[in-house]
ZAROLUM-262288 format. One record per residue: x, y, z of N, C-alpha, C in turn; residue in one letter. Coordinates in steps of 0.1 Angstrom, whole numbers, padded with zeros to 4 digits, always signed. Each point is the difference from the previous one (the first is absolute). Example, Ala and Ser with C-alpha at 12.3 -4.5 7.8 and 13.67 -1.06 7.14 Angstrom:
BEGIN
+0132-0057+0078-0009+0012+0000+0009+0012+0000a -0004+0011-0007+0009+0011+0000-0008+0011+0008s 
//
This chain:
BEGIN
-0104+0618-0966+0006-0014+0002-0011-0009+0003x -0001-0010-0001-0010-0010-0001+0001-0011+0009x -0013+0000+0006+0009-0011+0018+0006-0010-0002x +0004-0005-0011+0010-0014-0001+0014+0003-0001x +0002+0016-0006+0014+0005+0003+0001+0006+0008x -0010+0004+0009+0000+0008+0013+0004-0010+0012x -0008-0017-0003+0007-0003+0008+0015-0008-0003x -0001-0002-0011+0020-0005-0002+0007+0006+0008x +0000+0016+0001+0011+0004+0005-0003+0008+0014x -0016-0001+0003+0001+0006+0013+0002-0012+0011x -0001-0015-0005+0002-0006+0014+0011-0007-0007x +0002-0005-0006+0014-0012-0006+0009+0013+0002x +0009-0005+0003+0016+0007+0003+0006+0003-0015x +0016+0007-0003-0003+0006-0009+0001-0013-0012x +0014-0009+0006+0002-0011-0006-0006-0015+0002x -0003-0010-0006-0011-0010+0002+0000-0006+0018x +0013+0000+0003+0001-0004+0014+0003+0007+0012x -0014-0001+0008+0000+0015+0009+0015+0005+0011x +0002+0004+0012+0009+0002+0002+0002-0008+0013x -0012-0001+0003+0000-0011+0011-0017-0010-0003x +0002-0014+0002-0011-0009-0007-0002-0010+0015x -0015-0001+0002+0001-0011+0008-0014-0009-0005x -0006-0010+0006-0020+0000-0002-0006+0008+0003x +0005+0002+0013-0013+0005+0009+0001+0018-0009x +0011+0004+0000+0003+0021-0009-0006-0009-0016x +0002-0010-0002-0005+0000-0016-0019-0002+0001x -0002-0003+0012-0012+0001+0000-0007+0012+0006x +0008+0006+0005-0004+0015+0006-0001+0009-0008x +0010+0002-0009+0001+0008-0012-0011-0002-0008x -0006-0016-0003-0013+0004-0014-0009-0004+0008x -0006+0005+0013-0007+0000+0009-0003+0019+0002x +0011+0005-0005-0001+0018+0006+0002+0007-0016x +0000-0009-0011+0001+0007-0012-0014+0003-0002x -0011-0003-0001-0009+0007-0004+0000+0008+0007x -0001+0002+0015-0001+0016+0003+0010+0008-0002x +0016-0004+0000+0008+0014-0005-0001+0001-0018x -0007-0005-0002-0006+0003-0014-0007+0015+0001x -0015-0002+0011-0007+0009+0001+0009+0011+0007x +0010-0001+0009+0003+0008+0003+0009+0011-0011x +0002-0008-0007+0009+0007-0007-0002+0006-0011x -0012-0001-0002-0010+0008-0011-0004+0011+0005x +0000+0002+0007-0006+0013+0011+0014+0011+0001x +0008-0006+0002+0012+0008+0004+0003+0013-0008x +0006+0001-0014-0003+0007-0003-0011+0016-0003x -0011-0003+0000-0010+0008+0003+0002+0004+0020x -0001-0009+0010+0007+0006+0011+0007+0010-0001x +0016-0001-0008+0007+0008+0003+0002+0009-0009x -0009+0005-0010-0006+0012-0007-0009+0007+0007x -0008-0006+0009-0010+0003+0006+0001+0002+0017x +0012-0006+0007+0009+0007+0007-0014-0008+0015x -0003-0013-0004-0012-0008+0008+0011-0009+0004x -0007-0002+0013+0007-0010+0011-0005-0014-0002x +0010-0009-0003-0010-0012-0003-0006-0010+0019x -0009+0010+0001-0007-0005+0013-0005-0014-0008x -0006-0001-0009-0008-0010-0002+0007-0011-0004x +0013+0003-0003+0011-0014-0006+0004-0006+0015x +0006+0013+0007+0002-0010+0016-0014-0009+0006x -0011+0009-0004-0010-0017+0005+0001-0007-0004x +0000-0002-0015+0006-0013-0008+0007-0009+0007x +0012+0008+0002+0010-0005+0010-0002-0012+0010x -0010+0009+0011-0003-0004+0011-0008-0010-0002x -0007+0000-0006-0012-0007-0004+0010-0014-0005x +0009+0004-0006+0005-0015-0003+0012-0008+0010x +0002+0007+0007+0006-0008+0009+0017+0005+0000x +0004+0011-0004+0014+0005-0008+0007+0003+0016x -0009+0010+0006+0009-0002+0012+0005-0014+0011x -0009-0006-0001+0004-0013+0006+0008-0011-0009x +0010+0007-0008+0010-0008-0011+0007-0006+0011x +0004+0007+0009+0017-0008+0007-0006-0003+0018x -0012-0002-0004-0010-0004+0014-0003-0016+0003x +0005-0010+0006+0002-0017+0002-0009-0003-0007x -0003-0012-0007-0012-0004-0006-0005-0009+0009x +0002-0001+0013-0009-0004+0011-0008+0008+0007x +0009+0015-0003-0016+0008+0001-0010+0008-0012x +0005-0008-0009-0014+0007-0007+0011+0005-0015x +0013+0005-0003+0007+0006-0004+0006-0010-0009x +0011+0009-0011+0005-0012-0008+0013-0003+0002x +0004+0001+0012+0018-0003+0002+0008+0004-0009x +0004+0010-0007+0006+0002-0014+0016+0002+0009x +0008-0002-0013+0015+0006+0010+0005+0012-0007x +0013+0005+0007+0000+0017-0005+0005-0002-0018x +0002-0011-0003+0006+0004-0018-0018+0000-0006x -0005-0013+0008-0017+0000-0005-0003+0012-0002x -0002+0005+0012-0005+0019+0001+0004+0006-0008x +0012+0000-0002+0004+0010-0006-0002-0001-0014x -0001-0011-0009-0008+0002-0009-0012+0002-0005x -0009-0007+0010-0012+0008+0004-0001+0015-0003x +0009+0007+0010+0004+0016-0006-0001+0003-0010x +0011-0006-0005+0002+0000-0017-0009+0007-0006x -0008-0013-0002-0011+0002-0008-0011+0008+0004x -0002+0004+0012-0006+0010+0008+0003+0010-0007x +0012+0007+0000+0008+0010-0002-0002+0004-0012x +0001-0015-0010-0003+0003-0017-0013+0002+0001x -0012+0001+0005-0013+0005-0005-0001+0012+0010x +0003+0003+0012-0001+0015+0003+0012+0001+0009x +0009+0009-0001+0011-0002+0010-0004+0005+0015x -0007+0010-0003-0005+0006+0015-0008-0008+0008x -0003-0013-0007-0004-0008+0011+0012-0006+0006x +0008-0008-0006+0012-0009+0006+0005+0010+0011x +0003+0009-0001+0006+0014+0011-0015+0000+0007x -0008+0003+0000-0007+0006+0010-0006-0014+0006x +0000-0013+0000+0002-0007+0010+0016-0006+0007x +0010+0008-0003+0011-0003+0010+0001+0003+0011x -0011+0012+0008-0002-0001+0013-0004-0020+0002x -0012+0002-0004-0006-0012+0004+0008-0010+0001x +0006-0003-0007+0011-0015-0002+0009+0001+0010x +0000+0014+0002+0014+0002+0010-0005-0008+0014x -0013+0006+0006-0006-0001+0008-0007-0013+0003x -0001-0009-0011-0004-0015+0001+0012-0008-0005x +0011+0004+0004+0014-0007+0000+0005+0001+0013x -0004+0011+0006+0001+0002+0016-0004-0009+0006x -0013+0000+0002-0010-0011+0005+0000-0010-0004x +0007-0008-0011+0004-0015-0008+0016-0003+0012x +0003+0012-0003+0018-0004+0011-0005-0001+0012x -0016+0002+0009+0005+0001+0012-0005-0013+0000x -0016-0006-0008-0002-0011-0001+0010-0012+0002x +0012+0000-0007+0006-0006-0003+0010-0007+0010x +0003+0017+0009+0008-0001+0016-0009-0003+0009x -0015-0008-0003-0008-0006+0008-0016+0014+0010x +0004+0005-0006-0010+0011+0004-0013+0000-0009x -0013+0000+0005-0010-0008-0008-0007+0020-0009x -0002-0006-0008-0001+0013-0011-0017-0004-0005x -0004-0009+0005-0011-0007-0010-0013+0016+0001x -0003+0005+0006+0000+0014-0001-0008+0009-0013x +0019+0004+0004+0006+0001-0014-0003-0001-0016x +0003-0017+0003-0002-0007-0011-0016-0002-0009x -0006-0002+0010-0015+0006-0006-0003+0012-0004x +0006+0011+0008-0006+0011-0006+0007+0001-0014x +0015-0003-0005+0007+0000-0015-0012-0009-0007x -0002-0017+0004-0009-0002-0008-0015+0005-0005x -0005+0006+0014-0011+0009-0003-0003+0006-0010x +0011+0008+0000+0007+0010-0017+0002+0013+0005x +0003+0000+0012+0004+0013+0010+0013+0005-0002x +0008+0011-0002+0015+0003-0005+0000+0009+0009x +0015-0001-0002+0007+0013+0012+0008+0010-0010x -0002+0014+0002+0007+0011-0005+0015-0001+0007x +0012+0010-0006+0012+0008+0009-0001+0012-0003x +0004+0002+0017+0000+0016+0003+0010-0002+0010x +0010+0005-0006+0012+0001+0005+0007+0016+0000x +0006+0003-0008+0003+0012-0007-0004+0011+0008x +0004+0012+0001-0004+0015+0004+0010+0006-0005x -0011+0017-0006+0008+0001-0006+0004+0016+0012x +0003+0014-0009+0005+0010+0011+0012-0002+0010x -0003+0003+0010+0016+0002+0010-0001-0013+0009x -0002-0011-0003-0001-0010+0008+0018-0003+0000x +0006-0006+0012+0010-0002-0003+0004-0010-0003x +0009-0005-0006+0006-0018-0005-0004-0010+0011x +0004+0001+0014+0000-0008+0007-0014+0002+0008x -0009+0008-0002-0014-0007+0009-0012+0001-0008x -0009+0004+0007-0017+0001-0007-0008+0012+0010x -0008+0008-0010-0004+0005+0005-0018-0005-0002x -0001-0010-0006-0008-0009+0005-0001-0006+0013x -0011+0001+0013+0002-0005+0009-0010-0012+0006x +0005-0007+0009-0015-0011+0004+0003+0006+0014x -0016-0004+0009-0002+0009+0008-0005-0013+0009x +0003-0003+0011-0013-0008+0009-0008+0008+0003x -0015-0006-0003-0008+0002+0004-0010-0013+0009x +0004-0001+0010-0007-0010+0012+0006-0012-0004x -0010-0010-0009+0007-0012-0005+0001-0005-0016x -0001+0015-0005+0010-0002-0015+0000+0015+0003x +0002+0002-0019+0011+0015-0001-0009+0008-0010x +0006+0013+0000-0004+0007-0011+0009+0006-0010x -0001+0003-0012+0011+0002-0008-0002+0012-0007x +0010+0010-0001+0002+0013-0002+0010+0004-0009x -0006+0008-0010+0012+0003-0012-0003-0001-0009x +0008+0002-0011+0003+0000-0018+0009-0005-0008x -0004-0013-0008+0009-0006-0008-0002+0004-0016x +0011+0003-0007+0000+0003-0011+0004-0015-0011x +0000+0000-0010+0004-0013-0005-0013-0015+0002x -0009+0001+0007-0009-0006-0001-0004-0013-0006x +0008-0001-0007-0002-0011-0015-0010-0008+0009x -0010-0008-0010-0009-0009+0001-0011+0007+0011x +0002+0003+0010-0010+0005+0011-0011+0004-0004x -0003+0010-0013-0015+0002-0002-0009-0010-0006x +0011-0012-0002-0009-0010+0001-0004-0011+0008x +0010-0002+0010-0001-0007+0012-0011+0003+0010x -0001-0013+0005-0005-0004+0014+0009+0006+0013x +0008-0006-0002+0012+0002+0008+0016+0011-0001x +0001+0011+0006+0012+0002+0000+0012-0002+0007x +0009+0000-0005+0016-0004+0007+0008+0011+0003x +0000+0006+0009+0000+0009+0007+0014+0005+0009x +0013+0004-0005+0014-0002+0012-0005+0013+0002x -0003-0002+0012+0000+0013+0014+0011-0004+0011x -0001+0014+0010+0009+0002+0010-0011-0004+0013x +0004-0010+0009-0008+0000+0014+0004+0004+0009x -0010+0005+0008+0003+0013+0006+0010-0008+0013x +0005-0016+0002+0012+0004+0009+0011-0001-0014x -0001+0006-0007+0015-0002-0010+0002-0010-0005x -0009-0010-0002+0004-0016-0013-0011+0006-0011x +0011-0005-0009-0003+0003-0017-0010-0012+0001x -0013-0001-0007-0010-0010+0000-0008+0002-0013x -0007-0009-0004-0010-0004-0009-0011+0004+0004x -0007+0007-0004-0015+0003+0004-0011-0009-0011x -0003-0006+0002-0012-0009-0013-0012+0009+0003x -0003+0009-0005-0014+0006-0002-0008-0002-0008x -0019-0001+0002-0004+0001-0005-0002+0012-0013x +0000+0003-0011-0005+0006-0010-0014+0012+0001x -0012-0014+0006-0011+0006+0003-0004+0007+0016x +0015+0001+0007-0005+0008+0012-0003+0018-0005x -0012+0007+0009-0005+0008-0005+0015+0018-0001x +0009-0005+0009+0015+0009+0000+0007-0002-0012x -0001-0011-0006+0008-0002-0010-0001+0007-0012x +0006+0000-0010+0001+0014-0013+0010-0008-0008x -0007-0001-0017+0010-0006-0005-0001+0012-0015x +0005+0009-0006+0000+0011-0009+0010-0007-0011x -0008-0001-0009+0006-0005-0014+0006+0015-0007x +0012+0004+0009+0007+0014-0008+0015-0003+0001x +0002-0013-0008+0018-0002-0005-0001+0005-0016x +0012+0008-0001-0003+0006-0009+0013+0000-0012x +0003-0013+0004+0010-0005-0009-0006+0001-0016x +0014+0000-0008-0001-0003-0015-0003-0014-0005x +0004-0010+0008-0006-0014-0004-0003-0007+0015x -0001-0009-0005-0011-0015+0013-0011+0011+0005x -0006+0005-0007-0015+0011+0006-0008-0009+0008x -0004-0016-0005-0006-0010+0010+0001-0002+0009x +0012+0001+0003+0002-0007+0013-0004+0003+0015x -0010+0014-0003-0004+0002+0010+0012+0009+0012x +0008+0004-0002+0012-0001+0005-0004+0019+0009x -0007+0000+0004-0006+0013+0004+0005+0002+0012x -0011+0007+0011+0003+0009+0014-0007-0007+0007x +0005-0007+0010-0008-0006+0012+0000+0007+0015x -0011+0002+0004-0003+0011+0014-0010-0011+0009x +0013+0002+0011-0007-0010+0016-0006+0010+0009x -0014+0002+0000-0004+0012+0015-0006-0017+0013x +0008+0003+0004-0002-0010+0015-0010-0014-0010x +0008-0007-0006-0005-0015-0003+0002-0007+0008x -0009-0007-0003+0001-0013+0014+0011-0011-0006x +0006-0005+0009+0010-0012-0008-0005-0006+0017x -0002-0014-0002+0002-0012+0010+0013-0003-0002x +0000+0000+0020+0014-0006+0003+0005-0008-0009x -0008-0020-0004+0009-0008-0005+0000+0003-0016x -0001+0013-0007+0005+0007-0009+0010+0011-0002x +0007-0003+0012+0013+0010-0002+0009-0006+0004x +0008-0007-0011+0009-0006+0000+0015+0010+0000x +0009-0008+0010+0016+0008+0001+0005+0001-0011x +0007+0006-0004+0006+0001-0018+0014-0009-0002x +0006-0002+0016+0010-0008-0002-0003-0013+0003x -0011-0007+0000+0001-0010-0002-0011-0002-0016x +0000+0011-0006-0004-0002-0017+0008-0011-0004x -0003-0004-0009+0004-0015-0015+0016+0007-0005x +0012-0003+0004+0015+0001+0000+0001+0005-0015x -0012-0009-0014+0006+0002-0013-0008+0013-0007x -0006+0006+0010-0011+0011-0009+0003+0010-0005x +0014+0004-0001+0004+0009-0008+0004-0006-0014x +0005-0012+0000-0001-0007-0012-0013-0004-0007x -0009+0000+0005-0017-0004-0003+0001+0011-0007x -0007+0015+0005+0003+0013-0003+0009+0002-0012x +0011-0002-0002+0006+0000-0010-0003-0007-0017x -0005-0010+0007-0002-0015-0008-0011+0005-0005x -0011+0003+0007-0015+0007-0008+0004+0011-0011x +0006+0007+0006+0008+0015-0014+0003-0006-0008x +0005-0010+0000+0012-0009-0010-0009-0004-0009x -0016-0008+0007-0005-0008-0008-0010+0009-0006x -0006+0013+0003-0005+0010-0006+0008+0006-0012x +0014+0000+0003+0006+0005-0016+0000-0008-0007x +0001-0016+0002-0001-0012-0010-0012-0001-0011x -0007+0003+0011-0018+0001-0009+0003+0012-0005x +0005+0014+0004-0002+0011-0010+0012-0001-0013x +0005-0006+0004+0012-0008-0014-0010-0009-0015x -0004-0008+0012-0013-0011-0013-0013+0009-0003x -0004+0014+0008-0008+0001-0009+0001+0012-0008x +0012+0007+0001+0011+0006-0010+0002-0005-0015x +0008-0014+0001-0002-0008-0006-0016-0005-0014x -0005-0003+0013-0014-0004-0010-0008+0009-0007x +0001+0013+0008-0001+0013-0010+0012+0002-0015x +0007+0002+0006+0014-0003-0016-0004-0005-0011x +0001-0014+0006-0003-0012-0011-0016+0005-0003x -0009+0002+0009-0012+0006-0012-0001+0006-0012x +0006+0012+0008+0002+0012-0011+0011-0002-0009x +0009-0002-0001+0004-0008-0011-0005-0009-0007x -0008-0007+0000-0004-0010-0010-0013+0006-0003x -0010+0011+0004-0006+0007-0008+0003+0012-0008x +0014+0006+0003+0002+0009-0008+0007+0000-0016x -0013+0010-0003+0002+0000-0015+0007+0009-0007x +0001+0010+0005+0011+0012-0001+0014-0002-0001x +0009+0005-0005+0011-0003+0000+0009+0015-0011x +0012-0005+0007+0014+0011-0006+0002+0000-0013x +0006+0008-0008+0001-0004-0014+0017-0005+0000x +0010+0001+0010+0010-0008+0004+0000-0010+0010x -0011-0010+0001+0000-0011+0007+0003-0007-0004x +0004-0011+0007+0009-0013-0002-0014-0010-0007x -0011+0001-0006-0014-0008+0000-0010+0005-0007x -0002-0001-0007-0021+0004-0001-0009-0001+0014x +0003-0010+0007-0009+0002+0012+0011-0002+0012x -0006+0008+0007+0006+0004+0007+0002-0014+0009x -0008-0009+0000+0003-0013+0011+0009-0008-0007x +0003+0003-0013+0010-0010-0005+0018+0009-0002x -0001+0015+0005+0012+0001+0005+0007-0001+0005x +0017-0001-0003+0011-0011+0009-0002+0013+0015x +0006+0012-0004-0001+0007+0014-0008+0000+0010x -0016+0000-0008-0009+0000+0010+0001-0014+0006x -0001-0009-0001+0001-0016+0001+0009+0002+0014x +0012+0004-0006+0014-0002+0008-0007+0008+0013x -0005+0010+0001-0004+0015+0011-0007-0014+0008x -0014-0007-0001-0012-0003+0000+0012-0011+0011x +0009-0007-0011+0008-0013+0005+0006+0008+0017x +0009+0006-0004+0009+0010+0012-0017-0003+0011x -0012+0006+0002-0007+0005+0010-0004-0017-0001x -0001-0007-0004-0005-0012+0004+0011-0002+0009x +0013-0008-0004+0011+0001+0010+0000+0004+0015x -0002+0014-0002-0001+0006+0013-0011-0001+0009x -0010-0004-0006-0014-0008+0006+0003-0013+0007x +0008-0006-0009+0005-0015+0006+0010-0001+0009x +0009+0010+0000+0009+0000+0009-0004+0010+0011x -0010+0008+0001-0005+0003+0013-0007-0011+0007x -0007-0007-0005-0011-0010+0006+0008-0010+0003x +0011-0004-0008+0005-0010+0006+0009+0002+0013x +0005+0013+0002+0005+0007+0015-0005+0002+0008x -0016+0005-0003-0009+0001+0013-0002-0014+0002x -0002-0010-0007+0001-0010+0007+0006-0009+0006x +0019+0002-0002+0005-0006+0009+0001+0010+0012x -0004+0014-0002+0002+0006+0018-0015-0008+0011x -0008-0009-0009-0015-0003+0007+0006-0015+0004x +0011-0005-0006+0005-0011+0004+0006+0002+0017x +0008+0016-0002+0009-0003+0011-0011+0005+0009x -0015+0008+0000-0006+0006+0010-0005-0017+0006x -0004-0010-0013-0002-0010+0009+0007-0008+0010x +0007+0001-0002+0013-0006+0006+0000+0009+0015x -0001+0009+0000+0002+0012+0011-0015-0006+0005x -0010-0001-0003-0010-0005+0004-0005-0012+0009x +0013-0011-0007+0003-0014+0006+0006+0001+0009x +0009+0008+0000+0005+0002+0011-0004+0003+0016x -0011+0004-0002-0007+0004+0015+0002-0009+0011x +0006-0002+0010+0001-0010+0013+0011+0002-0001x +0014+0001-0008+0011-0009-0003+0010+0007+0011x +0012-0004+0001+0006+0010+0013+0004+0012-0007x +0001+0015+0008-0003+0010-0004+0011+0003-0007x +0015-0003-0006+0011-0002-0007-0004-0004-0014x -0006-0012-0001-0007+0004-0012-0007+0003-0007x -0017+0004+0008-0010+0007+0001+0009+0013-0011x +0012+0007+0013+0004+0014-0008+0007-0003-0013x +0006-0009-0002+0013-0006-0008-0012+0002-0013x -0011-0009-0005-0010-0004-0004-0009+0014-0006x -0004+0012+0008-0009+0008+0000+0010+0010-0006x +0015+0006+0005+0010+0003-0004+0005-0002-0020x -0005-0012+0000+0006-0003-0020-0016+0007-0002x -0009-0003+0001-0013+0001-0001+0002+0018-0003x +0002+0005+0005+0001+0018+0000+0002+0000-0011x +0020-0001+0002+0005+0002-0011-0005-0004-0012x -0001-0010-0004-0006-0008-0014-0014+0014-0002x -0006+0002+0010-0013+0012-0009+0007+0012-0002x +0012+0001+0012+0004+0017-0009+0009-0001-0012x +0008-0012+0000+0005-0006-0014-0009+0002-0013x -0009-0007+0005-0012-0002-0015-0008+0018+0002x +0000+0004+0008-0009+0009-0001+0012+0012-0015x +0011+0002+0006+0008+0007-0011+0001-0004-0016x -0001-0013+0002+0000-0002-0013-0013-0005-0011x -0013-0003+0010-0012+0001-0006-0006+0017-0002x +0006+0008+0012-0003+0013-0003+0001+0005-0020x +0017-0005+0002+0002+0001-0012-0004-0002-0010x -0002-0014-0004-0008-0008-0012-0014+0009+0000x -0010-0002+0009-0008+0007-0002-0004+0016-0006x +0010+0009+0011-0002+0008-0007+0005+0010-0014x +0013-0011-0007+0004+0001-0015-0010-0010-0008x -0011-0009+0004-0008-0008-0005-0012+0010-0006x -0005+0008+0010-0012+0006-0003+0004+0013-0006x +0014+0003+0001-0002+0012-0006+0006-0003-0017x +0007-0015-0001+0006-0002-0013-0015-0008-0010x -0007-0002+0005-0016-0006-0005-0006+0013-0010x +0007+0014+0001-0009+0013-0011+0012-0001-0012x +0010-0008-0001+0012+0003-0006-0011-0010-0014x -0003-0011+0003-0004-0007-0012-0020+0008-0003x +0000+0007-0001-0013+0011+0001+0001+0009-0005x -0009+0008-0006+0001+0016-0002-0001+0010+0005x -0001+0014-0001-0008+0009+0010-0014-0006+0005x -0012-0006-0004-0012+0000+0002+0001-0013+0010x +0009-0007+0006+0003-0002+0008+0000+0004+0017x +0003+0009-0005+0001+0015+0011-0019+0008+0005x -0005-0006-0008-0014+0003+0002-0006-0006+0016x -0006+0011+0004-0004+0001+0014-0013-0015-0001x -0003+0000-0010-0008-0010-0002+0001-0010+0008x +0017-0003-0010+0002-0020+0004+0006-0002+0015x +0004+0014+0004+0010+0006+0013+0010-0012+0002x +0009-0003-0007+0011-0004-0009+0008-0004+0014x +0000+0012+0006+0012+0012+0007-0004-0008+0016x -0010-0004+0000-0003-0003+0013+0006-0008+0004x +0005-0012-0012+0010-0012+0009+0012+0009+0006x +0008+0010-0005+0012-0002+0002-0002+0014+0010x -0014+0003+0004-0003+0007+0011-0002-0008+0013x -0009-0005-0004-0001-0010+0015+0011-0010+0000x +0009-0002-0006+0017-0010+0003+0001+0014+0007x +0002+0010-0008+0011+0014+0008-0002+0004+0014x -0011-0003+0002-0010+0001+0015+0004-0006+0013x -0001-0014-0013+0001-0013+0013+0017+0002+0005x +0008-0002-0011+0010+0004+0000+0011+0008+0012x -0011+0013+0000+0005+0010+0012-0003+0001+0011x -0008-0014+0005-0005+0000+0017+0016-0006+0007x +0010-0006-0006+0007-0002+0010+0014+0001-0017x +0005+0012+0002+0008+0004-0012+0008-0014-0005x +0007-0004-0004+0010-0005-0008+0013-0002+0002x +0006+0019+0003+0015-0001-0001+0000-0004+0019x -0011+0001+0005+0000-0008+0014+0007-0011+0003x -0008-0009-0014+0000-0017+0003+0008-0002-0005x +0010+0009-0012+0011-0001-0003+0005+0002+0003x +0004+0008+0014+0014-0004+0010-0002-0009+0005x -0015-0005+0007+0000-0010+0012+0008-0013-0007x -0002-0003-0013+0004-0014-0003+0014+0004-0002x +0006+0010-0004+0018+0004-0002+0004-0002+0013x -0006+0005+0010+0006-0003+0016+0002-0012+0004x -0011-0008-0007-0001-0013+0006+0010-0008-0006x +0000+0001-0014+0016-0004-0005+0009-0002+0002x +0004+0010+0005+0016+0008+0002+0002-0001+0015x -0011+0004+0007+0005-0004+0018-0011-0006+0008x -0005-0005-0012-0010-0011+0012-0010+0009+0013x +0001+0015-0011-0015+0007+0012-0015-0008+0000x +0001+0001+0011-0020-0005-0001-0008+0009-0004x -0008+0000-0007-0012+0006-0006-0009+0010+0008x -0004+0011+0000-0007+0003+0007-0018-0002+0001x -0002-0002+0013-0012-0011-0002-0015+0013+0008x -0014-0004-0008-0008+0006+0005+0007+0017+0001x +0001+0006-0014+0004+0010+0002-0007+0012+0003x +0005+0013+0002-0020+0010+0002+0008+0014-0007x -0011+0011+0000+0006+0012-0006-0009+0010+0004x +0006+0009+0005-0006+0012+0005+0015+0011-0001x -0002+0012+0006+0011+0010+0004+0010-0008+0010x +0015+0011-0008+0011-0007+0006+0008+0015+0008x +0008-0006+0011+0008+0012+0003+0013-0005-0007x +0003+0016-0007+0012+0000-0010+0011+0010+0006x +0011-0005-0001+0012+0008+0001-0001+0018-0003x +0004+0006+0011+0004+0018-0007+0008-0003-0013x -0008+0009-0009+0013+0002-0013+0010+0015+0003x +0011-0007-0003+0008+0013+0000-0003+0016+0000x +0001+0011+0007-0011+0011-0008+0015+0004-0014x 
//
């Protein structure tokens, strides 16, 4: 593919008018296309080659990506969540394992944007995101941990703490500065630990051994007595009200991009292929009505994913505006915000993963070649896909329907106590 078609369709949306437009995102976007250019040339060879793109996240940093939704009074570009989120997007279309492996970080400088906001000074903070400093999540355990605690623990030690334990799920941390850290304190409040990366206890093991998102770093994190300062351990209940919708909304915008670059693979290989059926609808295969129609169908579903993740980035903003307001509609507000991502999450799940796997239908066997690893889009959709299932978020929004249940918010997963079965 030749970088003038590489870039048509890795940053322009699928149809001429993107899914959300402003100045400031139309100037951000051909401000970050030459580098997700470079980034996106690399990718494939990465994920044959099974390499961490350490050197794309400097890119990153180096450009200023984490400090997107950071004030532009401090240094940052104020973007809002539909901004971002196509930002993603196009993230996503040149490597997806980046868009995922900074949703720790976003999570974590949406925290600190919300407390800003409720008048708590973050400027901090805000320098170190502009710096080009990122935060990991480590959240997750895996083994006999139970649903409701951590066997992650923080410890005082005189006038800060030490932090002890093993998080699985990792994402972004082997490349952060910083990680985000839910431990247990030792009088019993669930808390944030912000740790350093480079304390000498710390351990970050690139052994996730998933079938797709291999990037994302998403490995084994081990605490032997890390130092955390006190004013880095933040309570977990007074965390940012819409962060399970953030969380959500990042997956969302990670399958969008693995949709467009699904997509732009398709339409390649079709318009070079010379081979063809002796009962085809064509001589060439790009001027067949079926393959046309297939190519048409996965565009569709590209457009109507991206246009969903981006009204759920409408309502995260909105949950976002909300900060101060009286706590009735704070919940009222953060409340539609859920729902709308576990809404979209069922039905982008969908598109996407009939998108990448209906992309070999207009192809032949040689398609299937480990080569072009074809297989990977509708691997890493299938991936991303199963961190928080489906027929989940397809009850939550049936509930919500039908009896007006509230969503469940900040959810977690470990072992459960289950009922005797009959003998």
């Amino acid at each position: 593919m030749t970088t003038s078609s590489l870039s048509s369709v890795l940053i322009d949306p699928v149809l001429p008018r993107p899914a959300v437009s402003s100045a400031k995102l139309n100037l951000l976007r051909a401000t970050y296309q030459p580098l997700l250019e470079r980034i996106a040339a690399g990718a494939l060879e990465r994920e044959l080659d099974a390499t961490l793109p350490v050197e794309q996240v400097g890119w990153l940093k180096e450009s200023g990506y984490g400090a997107l939704r950071v004030p532009v009074e401090h240094g940052g570009a104020g973007v809002t969540w539909p901004e971002l989120t196509q930002l993603w997007i196009d993230l996503a279309a040149a490597d997806n394992n980046l868009t995922q492996a900074l949703r720790g970080h976003f999570a974590l400088a949406e925290d600190r944007l919300h407390h800003h906001v409720l008048g708590v000074d973050q400027s901090v903070w805000f320098e170190r995101f502009v710096a080009g400093e990122i935060a990991g999540n480590a959240w997750s355990e895996v083994g006999s941990t139970s649903i409701d605690t951590q066997q992650t623990v923080l410890s005082a030690d005189g006038n800060h703490f030490r932090l002890n334990g093993t998080k699985f799920y990792s994402t972004g941390t082997i490349y952060a500065e910083w990680a985000d850290v839910y431990a247990l304190r030792d009088d019993g409040t669930f808390v944030i630990a912000l740790a350093r990366t480079d304390d000498p206890g710390f351990h970050v093991a690139d052994d996730w051994d998933g079938f797709g998102q291999r990037g994302t770093g998403s490995g084994t994190a081990t605490f032997d007595n890390v130092h955390v300062d006190a004013d880095h351990v933040l309570v977990f209940g007074d965390r940012f009200p819409h962060q399970t919708a953030v969380y959500q909304l990042n997956l969302l915008a990670t399958l969008s991009g693995i949709g467009r670059a699904a997509l732009r693979d398709a339409v390649d290989e079709v318009r070079r292929r010379e081979r063809n059926y002796s009962h085809a609808n064509a001589a060439r295969v790009r001027d067949d009505a079926q393959v046309l129609a297939r190519i048409g169908e996965i565009s569709a579903a590209v457009y109507a994913a991206e246009a969903t993740t981006v009204r759920v980035a409408q309502a995260v903003q909105e949950a976002f505006e909300a900060a101060g307001a009286d706590e009735q509609r704070v919940r009222a507000i953060n409340e539609a915000a859920e729902v709308e991502s576990a809404t979209a999450q069922v039905v982008v799940t969908e598109l996407i993963l009939k998108a990448t796997s209906d992309l070999f239908d207009t192809l032949g066997a040689s398609a299937t070649s480990r080569g072009k690893a074809l297989d990977r889009h509708w691997r890493n959709a299938r991936t991303v896909s199963s961190h928080n299932p489906r027929i989940l978020k397809a009850r939550v929004a049936g509930a919500f329907e039908v009896n007006g249940t509230p969503p469940p918010y900040a959810w977690a997963i470990g072992t459960t106590q289950r009922d005797q079965q009959p003998a």
